[in-house]
Each structure stands twice: as structure tokens, then as C-alpha cells.
C-alpha positions as YAML, in Angstrom:
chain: A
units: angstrom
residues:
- id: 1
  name: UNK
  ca: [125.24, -12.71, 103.35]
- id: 2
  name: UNK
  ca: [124.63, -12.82, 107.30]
- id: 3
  name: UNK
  ca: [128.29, -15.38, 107.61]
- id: 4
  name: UNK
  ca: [129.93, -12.52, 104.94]
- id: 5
  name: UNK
  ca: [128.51, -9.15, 107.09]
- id: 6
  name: UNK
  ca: [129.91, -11.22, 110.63]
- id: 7
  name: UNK
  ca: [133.24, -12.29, 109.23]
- id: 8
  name: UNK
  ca: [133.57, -7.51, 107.73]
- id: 9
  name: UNK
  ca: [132.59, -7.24, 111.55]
- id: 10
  name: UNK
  ca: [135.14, -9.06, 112.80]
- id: 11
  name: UNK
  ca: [137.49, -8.03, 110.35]
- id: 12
  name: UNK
  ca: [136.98, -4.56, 111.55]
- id: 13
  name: UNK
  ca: [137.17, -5.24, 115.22]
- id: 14
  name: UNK
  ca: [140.60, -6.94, 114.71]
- id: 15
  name: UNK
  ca: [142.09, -3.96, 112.41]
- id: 16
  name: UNK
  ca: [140.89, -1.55, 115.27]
- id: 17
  name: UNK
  ca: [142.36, -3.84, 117.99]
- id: 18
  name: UNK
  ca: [145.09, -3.75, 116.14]
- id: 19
  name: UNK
  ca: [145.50, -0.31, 115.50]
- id: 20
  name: UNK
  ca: [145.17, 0.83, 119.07]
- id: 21
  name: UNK
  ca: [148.46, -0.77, 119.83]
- id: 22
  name: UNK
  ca: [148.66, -3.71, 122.54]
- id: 23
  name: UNK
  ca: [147.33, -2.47, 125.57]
- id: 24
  name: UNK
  ca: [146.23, -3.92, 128.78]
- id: 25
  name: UNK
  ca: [143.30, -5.82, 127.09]
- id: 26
  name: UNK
  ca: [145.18, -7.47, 125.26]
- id: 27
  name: UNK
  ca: [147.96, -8.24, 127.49]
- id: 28
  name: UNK
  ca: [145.81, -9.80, 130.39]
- id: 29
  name: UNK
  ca: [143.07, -12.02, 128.71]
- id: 30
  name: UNK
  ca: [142.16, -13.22, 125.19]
- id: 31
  name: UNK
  ca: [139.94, -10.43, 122.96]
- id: 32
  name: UNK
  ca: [137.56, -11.26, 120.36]
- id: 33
  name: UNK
  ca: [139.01, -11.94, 116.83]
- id: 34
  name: UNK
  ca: [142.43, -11.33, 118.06]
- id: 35
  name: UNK
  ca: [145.52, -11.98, 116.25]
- id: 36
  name: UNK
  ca: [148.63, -13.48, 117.48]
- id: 37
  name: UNK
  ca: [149.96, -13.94, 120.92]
- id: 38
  name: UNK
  ca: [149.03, -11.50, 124.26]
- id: 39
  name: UNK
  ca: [151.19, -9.53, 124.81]
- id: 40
  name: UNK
  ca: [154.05, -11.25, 126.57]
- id: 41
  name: UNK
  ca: [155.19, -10.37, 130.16]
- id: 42
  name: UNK
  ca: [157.82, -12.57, 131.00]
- id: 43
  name: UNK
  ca: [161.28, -13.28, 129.12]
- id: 44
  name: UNK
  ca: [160.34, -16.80, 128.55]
- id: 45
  name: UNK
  ca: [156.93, -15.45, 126.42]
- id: 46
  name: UNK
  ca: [158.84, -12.66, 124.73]
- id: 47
  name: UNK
  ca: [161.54, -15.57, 123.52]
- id: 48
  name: UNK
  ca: [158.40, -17.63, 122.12]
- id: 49
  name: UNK
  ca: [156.52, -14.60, 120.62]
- id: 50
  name: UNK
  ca: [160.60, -13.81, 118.84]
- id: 51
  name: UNK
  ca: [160.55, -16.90, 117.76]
- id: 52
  name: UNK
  ca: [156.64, -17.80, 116.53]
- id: 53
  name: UNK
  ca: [157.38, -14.11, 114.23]
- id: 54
  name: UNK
  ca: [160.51, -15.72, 112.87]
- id: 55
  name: UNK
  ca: [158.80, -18.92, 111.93]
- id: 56
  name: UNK
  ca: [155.47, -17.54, 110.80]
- id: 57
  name: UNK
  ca: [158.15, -15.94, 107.87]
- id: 58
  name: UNK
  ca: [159.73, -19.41, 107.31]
- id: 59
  name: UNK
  ca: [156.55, -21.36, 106.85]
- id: 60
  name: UNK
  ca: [154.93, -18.72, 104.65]
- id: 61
  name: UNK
  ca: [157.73, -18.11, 102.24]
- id: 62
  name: UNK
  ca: [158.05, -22.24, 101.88]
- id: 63
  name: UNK
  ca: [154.17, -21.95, 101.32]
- id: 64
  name: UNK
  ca: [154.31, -19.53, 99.07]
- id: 65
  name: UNK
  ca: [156.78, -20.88, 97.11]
- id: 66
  name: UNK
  ca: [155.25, -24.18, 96.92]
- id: 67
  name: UNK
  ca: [152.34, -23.10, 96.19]
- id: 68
  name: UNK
  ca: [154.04, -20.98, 93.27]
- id: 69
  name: UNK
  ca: [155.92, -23.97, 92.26]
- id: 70
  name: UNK
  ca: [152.80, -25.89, 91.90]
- id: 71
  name: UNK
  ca: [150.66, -23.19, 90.13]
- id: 72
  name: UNK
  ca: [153.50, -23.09, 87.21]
- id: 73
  name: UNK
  ca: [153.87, -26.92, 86.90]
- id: 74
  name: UNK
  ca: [149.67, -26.60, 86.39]
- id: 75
  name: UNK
  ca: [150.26, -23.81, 83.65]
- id: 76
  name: UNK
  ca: [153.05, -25.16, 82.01]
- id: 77
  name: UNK
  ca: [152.80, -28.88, 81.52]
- id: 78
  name: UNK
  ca: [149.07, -28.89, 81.16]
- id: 79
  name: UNK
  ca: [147.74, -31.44, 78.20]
- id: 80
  name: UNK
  ca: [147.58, -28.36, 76.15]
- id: 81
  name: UNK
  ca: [150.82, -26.84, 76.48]
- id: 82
  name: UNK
  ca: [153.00, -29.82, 76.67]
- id: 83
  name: UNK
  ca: [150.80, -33.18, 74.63]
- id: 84
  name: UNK
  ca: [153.83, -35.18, 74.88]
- id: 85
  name: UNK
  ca: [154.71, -35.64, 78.43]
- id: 86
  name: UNK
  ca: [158.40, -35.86, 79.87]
- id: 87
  name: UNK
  ca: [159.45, -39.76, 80.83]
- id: 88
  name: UNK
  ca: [162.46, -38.36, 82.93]
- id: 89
  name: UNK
  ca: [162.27, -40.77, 85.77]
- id: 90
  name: UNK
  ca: [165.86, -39.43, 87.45]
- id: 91
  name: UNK
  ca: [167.48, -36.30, 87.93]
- id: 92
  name: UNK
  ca: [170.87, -36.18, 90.57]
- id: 93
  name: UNK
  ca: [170.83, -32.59, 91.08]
- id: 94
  name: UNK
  ca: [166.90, -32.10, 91.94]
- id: 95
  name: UNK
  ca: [167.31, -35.06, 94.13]
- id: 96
  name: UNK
  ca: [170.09, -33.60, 95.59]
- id: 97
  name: UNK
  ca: [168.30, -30.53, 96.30]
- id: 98
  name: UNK
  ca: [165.02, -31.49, 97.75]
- id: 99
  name: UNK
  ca: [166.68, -33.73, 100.07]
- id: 100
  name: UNK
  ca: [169.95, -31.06, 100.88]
- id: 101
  name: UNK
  ca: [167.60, -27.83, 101.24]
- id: 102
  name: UNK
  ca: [164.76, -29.57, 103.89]
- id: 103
  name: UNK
  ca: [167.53, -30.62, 106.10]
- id: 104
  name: UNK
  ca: [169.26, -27.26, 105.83]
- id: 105
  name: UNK
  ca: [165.62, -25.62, 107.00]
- id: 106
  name: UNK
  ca: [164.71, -28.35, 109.64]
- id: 107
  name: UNK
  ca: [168.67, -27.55, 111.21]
- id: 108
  name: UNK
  ca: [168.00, -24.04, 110.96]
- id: 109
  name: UNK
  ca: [164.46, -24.15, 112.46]
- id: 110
  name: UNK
  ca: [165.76, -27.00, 115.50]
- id: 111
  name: UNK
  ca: [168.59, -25.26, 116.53]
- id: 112
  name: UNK
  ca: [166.90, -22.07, 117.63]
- id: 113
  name: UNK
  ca: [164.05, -24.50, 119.06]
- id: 114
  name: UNK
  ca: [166.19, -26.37, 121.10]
- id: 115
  name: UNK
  ca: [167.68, -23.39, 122.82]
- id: 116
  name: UNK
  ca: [163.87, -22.19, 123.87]
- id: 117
  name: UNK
  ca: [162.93, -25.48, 124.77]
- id: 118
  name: UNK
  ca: [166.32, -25.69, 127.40]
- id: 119
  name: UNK
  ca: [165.68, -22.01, 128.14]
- id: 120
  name: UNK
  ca: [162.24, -23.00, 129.62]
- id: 121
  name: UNK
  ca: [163.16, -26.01, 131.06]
- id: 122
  name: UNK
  ca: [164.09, -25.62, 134.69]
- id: 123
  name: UNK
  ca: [164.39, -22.42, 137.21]
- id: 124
  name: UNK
  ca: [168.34, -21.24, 137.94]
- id: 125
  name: UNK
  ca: [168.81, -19.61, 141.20]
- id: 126
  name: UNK
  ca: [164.81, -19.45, 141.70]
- id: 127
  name: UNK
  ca: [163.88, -17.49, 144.34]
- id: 128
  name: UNK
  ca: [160.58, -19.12, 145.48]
- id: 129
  name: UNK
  ca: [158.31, -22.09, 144.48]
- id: 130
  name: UNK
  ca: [154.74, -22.13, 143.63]
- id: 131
  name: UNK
  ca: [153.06, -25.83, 143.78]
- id: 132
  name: UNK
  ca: [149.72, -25.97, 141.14]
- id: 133
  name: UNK
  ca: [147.98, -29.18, 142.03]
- id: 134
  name: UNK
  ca: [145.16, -29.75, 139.23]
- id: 135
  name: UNK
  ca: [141.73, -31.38, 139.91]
- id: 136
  name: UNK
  ca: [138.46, -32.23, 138.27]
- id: 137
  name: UNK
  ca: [137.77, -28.99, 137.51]
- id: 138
  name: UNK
  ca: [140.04, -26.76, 139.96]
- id: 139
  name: UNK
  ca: [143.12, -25.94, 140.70]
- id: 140
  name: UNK
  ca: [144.66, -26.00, 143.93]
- id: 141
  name: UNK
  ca: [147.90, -23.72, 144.76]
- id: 142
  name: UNK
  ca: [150.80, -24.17, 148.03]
- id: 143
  name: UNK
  ca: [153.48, -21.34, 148.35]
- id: 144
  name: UNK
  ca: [155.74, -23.60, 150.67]
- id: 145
  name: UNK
  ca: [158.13, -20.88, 151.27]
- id: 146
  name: UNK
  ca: [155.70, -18.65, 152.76]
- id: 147
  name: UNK
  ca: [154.37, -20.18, 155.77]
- id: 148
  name: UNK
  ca: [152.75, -23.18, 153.43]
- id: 149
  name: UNK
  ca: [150.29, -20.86, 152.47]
- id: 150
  name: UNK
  ca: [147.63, -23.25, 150.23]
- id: 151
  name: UNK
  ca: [144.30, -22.64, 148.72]
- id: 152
  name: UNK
  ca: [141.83, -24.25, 145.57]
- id: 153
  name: UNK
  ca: [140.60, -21.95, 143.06]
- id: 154
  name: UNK
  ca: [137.54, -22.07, 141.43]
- id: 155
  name: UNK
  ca: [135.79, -20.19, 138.52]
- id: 156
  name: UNK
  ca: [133.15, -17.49, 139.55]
- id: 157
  name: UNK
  ca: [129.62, -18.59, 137.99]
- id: 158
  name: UNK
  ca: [127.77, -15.98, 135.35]
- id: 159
  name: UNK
  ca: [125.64, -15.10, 137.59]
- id: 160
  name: UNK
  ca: [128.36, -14.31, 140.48]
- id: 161
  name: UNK
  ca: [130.59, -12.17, 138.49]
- id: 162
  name: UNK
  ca: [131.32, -8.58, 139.60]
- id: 163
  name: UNK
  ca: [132.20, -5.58, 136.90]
- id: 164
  name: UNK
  ca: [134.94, -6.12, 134.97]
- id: 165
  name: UNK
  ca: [135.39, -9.67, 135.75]
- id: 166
  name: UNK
  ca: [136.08, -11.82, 132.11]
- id: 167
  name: UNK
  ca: [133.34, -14.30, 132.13]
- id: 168
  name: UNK
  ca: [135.04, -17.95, 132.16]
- id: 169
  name: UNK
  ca: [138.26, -16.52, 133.44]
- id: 170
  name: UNK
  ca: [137.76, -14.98, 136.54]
- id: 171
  name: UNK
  ca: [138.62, -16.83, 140.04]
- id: 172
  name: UNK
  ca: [137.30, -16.62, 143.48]
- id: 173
  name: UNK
  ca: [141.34, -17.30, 144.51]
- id: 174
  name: UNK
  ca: [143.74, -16.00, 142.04]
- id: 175
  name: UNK
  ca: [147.21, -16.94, 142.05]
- id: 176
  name: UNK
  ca: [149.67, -14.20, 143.45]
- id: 177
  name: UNK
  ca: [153.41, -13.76, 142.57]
- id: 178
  name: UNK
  ca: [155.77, -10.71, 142.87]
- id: 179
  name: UNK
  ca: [157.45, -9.37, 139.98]
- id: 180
  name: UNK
  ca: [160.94, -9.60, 138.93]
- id: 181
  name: UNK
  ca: [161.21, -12.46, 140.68]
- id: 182
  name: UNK
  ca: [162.52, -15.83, 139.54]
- id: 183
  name: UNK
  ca: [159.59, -18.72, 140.46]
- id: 184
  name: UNK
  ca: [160.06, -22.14, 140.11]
- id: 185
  name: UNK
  ca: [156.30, -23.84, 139.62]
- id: 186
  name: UNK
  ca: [155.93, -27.43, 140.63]
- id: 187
  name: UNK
  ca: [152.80, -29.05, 138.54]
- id: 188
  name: UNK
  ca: [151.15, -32.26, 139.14]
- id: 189
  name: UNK
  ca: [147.57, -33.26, 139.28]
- id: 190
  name: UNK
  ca: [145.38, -35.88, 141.63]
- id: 191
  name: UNK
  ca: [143.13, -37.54, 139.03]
- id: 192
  name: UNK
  ca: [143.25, -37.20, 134.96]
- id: 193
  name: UNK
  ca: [145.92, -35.16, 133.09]
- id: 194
  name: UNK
  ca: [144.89, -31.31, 132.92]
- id: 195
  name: UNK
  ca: [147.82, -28.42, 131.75]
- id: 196
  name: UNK
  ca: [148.03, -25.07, 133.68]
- id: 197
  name: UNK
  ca: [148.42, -22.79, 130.48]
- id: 198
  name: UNK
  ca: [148.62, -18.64, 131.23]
- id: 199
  name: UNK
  ca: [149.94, -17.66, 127.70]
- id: 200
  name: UNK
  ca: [150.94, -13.86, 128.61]
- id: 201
  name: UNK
  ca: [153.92, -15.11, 130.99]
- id: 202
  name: UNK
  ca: [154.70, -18.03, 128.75]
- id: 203
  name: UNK
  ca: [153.85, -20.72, 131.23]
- id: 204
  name: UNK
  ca: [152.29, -23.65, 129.78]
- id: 205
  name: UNK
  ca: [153.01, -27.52, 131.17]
- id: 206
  name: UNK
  ca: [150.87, -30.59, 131.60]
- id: 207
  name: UNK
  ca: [149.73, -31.66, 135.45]
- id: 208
  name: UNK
  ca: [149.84, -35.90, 135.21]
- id: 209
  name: UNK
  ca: [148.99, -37.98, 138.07]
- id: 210
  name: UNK
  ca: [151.99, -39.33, 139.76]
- id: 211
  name: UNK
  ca: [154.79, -36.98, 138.18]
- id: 212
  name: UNK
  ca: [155.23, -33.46, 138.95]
- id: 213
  name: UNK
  ca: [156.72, -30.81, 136.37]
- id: 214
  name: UNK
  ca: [158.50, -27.90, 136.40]
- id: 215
  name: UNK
  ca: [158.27, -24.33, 134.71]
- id: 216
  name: UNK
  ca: [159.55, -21.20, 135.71]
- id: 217
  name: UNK
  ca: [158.51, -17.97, 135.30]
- id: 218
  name: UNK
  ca: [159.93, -14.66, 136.01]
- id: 219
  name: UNK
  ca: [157.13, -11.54, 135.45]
- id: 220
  name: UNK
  ca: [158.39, -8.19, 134.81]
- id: 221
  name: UNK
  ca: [154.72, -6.32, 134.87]
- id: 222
  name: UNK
  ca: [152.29, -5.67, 137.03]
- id: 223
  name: UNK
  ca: [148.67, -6.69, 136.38]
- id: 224
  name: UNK
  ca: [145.82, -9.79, 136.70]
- id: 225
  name: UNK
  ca: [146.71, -12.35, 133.55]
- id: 226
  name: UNK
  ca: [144.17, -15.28, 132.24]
- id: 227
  name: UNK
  ca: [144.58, -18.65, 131.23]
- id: 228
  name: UNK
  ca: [142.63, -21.51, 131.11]
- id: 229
  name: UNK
  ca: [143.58, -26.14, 131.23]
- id: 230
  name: UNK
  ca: [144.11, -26.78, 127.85]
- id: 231
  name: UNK
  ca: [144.42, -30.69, 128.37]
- id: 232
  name: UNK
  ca: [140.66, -32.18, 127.52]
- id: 233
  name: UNK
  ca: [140.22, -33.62, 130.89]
- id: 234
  name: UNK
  ca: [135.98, -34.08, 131.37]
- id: 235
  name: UNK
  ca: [132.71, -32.30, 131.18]
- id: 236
  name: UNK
  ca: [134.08, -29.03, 133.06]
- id: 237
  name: UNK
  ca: [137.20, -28.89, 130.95]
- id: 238
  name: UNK
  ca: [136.62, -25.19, 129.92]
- id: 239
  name: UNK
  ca: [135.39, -24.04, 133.25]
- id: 240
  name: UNK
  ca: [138.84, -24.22, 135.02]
- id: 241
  name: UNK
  ca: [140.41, -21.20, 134.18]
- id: 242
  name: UNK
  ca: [143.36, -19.61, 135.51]
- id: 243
  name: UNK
  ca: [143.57, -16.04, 136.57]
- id: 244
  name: UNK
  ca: [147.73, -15.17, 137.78]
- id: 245
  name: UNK
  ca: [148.15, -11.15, 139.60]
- id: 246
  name: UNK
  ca: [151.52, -9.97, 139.62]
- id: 247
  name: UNK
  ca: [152.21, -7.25, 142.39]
- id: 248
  name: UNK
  ca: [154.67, -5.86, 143.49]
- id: 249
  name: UNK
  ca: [157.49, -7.35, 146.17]
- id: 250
  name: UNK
  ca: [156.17, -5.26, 149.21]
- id: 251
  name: UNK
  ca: [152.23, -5.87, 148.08]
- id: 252
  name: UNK
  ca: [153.31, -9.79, 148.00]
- id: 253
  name: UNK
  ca: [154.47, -9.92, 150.62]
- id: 254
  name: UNK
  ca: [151.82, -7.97, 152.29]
- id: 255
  name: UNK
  ca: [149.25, -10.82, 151.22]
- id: 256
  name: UNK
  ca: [151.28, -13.59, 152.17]
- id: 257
  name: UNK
  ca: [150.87, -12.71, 155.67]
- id: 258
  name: UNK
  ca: [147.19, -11.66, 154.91]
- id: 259
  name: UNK
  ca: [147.04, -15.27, 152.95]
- id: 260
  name: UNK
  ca: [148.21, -17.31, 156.18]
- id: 261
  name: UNK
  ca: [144.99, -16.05, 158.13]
- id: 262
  name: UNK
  ca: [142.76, -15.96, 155.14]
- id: 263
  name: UNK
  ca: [143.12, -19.95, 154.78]
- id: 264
  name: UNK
  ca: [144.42, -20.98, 157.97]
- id: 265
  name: UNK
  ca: [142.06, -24.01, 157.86]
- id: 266
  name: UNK
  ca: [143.27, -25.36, 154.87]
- id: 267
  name: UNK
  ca: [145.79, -28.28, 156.70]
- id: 268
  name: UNK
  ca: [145.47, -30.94, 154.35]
- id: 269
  name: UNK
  ca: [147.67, -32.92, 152.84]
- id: 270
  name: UNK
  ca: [149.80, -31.58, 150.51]
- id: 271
  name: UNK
  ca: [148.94, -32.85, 147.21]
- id: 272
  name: UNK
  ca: [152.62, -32.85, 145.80]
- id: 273
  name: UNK
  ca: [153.82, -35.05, 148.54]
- id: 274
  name: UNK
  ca: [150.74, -37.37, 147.49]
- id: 275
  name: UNK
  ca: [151.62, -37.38, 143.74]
- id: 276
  name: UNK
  ca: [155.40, -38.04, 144.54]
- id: 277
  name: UNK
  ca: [154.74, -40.93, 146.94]
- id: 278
  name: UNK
  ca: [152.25, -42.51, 144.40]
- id: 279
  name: UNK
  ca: [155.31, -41.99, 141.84]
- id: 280
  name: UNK
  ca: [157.56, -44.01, 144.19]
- id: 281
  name: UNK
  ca: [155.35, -46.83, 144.28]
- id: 282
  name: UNK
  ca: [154.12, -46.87, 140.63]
...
């Protein structure tokens, strides 16, 4: 009864969530018993939320009608209805059909999935570059066309976190990026392979040792967005989150130049030029 009363809670919580409308709780960080994507902020996540909608209709008609399919072959050709079973062991047409019909669906579903996929690929005409270096269990950011501003970013402890801070999510450096602005992100990592995953702009890629990868993102709102590694890499795998602000061109550009005295002792090594030499010599 307890598992039956928590499962009505949730339920409940969802249908209210739900019913308010996707605000800015739900566009920033996960919520409790949510359903479906955050709300997307960039054109690349509105593209994957189109096309997740369209699919989740594809796969749950073919489900349904399998599942159909199967419940009248049960009912029909039971031992009771039907004692003397069929020994058809061809038919051309139903051949023909459930090979012709999967390849029509797979076509239908790769064509729209290769255009997303190509979409996301690589930055056109990006307009500055973002480095994310990933560690055991941090992240470490370079804006190289801002006076090579660079800084790690940790997770805030429990017992460090301020009012309204999400617990697991919140960072004591959180990436900043302007708005409407087209950003190429480098990714790469010094160790194991972690992935720098922020779901409400769409970004997700994997940082591997000795490669770097590129995303893009270009974020049309305003506000502080969550994500978290989602590549098992250790025993602090989920306490490496992610926490992205978005402001506006003037306010970014106001804390770039605050940024460049902020962590003006940061002169290490760049840890992209590391990963691409140790690609060179791999």
C-alpha cells in the first residue's frame, strides 16, 4: 500500500507540474517525477524535442499494433478455437510485407535523424569558442577569445549550498555564455572518458582523452541551466554537475573582463593543447 500511496503522490505532482505549463523550473534543472524533456532553449534542443514527439508517435502506434496483433493471434488460434492448427510454412505476400514495411519505417525514421545528427555536428560562422576540459570529478573551462580567460568548476557540498541552489547541481564556477550567439565548444578530457551533458540547450558530447569534440550551441534565453557527466567515469561520477548562465551580450561581456582578474592566477597549461599533442603522438 505504502509503494501504491508514493507512486498517487507522484502521479499527482507530475499532473500539477504539468498543468502549470513549463516554466522556469522546469526549463533550468530536472523536477521530481517529470515527464519529457526541459524545456529546450536552443534551436538544436527544440529540433530534438520535434523530433523525440514525432518518434514517441511512431514507436507507440508500432507497439500498439503489435501488441494488438499478438493479443488476436492469442484469441483466435488458441487450442480451443482452432484444434487443428495451420501447416502453412510460406506465404509471398506476408513476406513481402514484413520485410517491405520495416524498411519503409527505418527510411522514414533515418532520414529525419540524419539531418539532426549533421545539424548538430559542427558550428557555421561561430562567433566564439568555449574549451570544457573534463577531470576526475570537475570540469575545467578556457574562453580563448576573451583574454584566455580559464577556470575548474566544482560542485558546492550540502552543507555549502546557499538558498535556492539545486543540491548536486550547483557550481562554485558556472559556465557563462551570451545569448543569441553562435558558440563553438571544444570537449576533451585529461584522464577517463566523462560527457558534458546540459539537456535544456541540447548540448550533449563525450570528453575522451586524446581527442577533442565539437558541439555548438546557440541560446536564445536568459537564465542558469543544469546538467550533469553522464559517462560512468569513477566513484564521484554523479557529483560533477554542470551549471551553464546565459546573459545577456553587454552582461558577458561585462564578466569577461571581471573573469580576467577573478582568475588571473590560473596560467597553466592549457589542457586542449595537452590532449591534442598526446593525439599526435598516440
Amino acid at each position: 500500500m505504502q509503494i501504491v500511496r508514493r507512486w498517487a503522490a507522484g502521479a499527482a505532482l507530475t499532473l500539477m507540474a504539468l498543468a502549470a505549463g513549463p516554466g522556469t523550473a522546469l526549463a533550468d534543472k530536472p523536477a521530481p517525477w517529470q515527464l519529457g524533456f526541459q524545456t529546450p532553449v536552443s534551436e538544436v534542443a527544440k529540433r530534438i524535442d520535434v523530433f523525440h514527439d514525432w518518434l514517441l508517435v511512431v514507436i507507440t502506434a508500432i507497439s500498439v499494433f503489435v501488441l494488438g496483433l499478438l493479443g488476436y493471434v492469442i484469441l483466435r488460434f488458441n487450442r480451443d478455437r482452432n484444434p487443428t492448427p495451420s501447416k502453412t510454412s510460406h506465404n509471398t505476400l506476408v513476406e513481402i510485407v514484413w520485410t517491405v514495411v520495416p524498411v519503409i519505417i527505418l527510411v522514414g525514421i533515418a532520414i529525419p535523424s540524419f539531418k539532426l545528427l549533421y545539424f548538430m555536428d559542427r558550428a557555421a560562422n561561430a562567433e566564439m569558442t568555449l574549451k570544457v576540459i573534463a577531470h576526475q570529478w570537475y570540469w575545467s573551462y578556457e574562453y580563448p577569445d576573451h583574454g584566455d580567460v580559464k577556470f575548474d568548476s566544482y560542485m558546492i557540498e550540502t552543507k555549502d549550498l546557499k538558498p535556492g541552489q539545486p543540491r548536486l547541481l550547483a557550481t562554485d564556477n558556472p559556465v557563462v555564455l551570451p545569448v543569441d550567439t553562435t558558440v563553438r565548444i571544444l570537449i576533451t578530457s585529461t584522464d577517463v572518458m566523462h560527457s558534458w551533458f546540459v539537456s535544456a540547450i541540447g548540448v550533449q558530447e563525450y570528453s575522451t582523452p586524446g581527442r577533442v569534440n565539437e558541439k555548438w550551441v546557440r541560446i536564445s534565453k536568459e537564465g542558469t541551466y543544469y546538467g550533469q557527466c553522464n559517462q560512468i567515469c569513477g566513484v564521484r561520477h554523479g557529483f560533477m554537475p554542470i551549471q551553464v548562465q546565459a546573459v545577456s551580450k553587454d552582461a558577458f561581456a561585462k564578466w569577461t573582463e571581471e573573469a580576467k582578474k577573478k582568475f588571473a592566477g590560473d596560467n597553466g597549461q592549457p589542457a586542449i593543447a595537452l590532449a591534442q599533442v598526446q593525439a599526435q603522438t598516440n
